[in-house]
C-alpha positions, 0 to 999 in steps of 0.5 A: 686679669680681665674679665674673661675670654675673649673675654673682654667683650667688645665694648661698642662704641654706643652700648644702647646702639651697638649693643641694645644695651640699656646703658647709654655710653656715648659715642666718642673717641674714648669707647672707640678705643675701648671697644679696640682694648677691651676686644684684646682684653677680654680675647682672654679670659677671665681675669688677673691680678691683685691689689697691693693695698691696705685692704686684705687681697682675700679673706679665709672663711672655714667651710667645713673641717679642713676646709678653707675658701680663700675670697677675693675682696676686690670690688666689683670691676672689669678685672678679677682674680679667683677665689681659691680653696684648700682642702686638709685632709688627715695626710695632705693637702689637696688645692684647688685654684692658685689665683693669677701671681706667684706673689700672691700664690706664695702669700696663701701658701703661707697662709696655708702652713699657719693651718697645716705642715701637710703637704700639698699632693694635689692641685686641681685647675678649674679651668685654663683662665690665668687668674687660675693657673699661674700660681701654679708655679709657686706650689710647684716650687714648695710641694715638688711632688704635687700632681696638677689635675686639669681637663684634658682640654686644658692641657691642649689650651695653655702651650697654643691659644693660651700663648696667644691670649697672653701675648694679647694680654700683655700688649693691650694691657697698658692702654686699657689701664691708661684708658681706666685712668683717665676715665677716673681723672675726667670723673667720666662714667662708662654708663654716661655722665658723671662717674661715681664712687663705686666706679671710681674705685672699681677701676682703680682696683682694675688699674692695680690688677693690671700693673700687677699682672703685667709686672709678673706675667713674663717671669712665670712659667706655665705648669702644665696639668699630671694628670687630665680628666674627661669625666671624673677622677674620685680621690678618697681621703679617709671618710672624706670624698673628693669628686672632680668632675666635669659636667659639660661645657659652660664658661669654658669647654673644659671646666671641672668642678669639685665637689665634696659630697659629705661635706655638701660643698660645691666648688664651681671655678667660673661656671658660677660667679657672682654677681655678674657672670663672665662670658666668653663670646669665643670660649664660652658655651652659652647653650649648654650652660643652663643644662651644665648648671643643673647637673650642678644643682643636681649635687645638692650641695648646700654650700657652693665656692663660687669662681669669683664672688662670696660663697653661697648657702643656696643654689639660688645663683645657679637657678638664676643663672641657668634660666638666663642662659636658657633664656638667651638660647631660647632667644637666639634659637628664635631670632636665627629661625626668623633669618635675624642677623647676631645683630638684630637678635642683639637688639631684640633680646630681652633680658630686664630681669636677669639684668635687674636681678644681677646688677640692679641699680649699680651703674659698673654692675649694668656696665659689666652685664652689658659687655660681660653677658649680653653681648658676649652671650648672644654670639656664643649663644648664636655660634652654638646653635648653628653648631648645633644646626 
């Protein structure tokens, strides 16, 4: 789907303007409509849905023995899709994510069984994002007697806010692909000016995503986690541990990771993305983020499975993102105790190196930094700190 929670941030019509964005859109029909699309969109979560291309939808790097990291090979665009990850073990199998079609669920389960004829017993949900969870379906179909584990705040998301994200999803869908579309015929940037190969591609591959989300979404039921943790659940697999915990709130209230200490492998959902992090503006917590992360770095995990984006070998992503989240607080914290408006921090917050080093020179990547982090990030942060007041 798209990317994230309410997550669509909502693209204003001028993001130097509305967003004090470095990235000047102009001011015009188009992103008057984006900014009405994209508030459906992201009002979700992160995103969905695959492409049926000739390009390999993921590619399967081996960790550790038995353990298996499915990568998204996406571009870099408004729409993504989970990496997954599969854990063998010397009885079963234990799965953490299942992307966001049961079509695609059913292709990696194939996969699987070239590895192993072990069942599946566990399947454990980062967090309540749809491209997460829906191939849930599928397992549940092949492996009968597998326990779904989730935090508790996942199973209380899913039958009610969920169902309306979804319903928002599937209304605002078909105009933000339509929009996309034109956007590539005109050849028009969302950064201005002319648009470039690597946004072309990026919104065709969003393009595909959508239409594949919105052909299998209706037809999926929703599995609901067995088994709910608020803390930790520790499984033991011969000398082998596998420590699901949950840190605090980050990406989402209720994200939990999985961490393999033996192995030294962290595996993160979206409270880790790279390159550009998905924030949510109503989901996410961008004032406990930084402390979230470091108790992630705190694991010392040397190689860490990121939600979305290649797998790391260092912990330089979460340091990076851990300073930004602290620095947009920081910011916010300042702005609030000056009498400033969410608006007028937005407009004074500065965050040139975070941008820089995130996005660089790449004009979808400074697109996306301006409406997946700046803009959603400051009023997250701005709603936790009055809650924190």
């Amino acid at each position: 789907m798209l990317a994230p929670l309410s997550f669509l941030p909502r693209i204003k019509v001028s993001i130097t303007g509305s967003l004090g964005c470095l990235l000047p859109i102009p001011q015009n029909v188009r992103f008057m409509l984006m900014r009405k699309l994209v508030s459906l969109f992201l009002l979700m979560f992160a995103s969905t849905v695959f492409a049926q291309t000739s390009t390999p939808e993921y590619k399967i790097e081996k960790l550790a023995d038995g353990v298996y990291a499915l990568i998204r090979q996406d571009p870099v665009g408004w729409m993504v899709v989970s990496n997954c990850v599969f854990i063998v073990n010397d009885q079963d199998v234990i799965v953490v994510d299942t992307g966001g079609a049961m079509s695609l669920a059913r292709q990696m389960i194939a996969d699987l069984k070239k590895i192993t004829d072990k069942p599946v017993t566990y399947v454990v949900n980062t967090h309540w994002h749809d491209d997460h969870i829906l191939g849930n379906a599928a397992y549940k179909e092949v492996y009968p007697k597998a326990e779904f584990v989730a935090h508790t705040a996942l199973r209380e998301y899913l039958p009610t806010k969920g169902v309306t994200a979804r319903e928002s999803m599937e209304k605002g869908a078909p105009d933000f692909s339509k929009f996309l579309q034109e956007q590539v015929d005109k050849k028009i940037s969302m950064a201005g000016g002319e648009m470039g190969d690597e946004e072309a591609n990026a919104y065709r591959s969003d393009i595909r995503l959508v239409n594949r989300y919105l052909a299998e979404v209706k037809g999926t039921p929703i599995v609901l986690p067995t088994v709910t943790i608020d803390d930790r659940l520790t499984l033991y697999r011969g000398d082998r541990v596998i420590d699901i915990r949950y840190l605090g709130r980050s990406h989402t209230s209720g994200d939990i990771v999985v961490h393999l200490p033996k192995e030294k492998i962290l595996i993160t959902g979206d409270m880790v993305i790279a390159p550009v992090p998905l924030v949510g503006s109503d989901q996410s917590h961008v004032a406990d983020w930084s402390a979230t992360l470091e108790k992630a770095r705190a694991l010392g995990a040397t190689t860490i499975v990121p939600g979305h984006g290649p797998v790391l070998h260092d912990d330089k992503q979460l340091e990076l993102l851990s300073r930004m989240f602290a620095s947009i607080t920081e910011q916010t914290k300042a702005g609030l105790a000056k009498g400033q408006s969410l608006d007028d921090i937005r407009k004074a917050i500065d965050l040139k190196e975070f941008r820089d080093a995130l996005a660089g020179d790449s004009a979808v990547r400074r697109v996306l930094f301006a409406n997946y982090v700046k803009m959603p990030g400051t009023a997250s942060a701005y709603a936790d700190v009055k809650e924190i007041k």
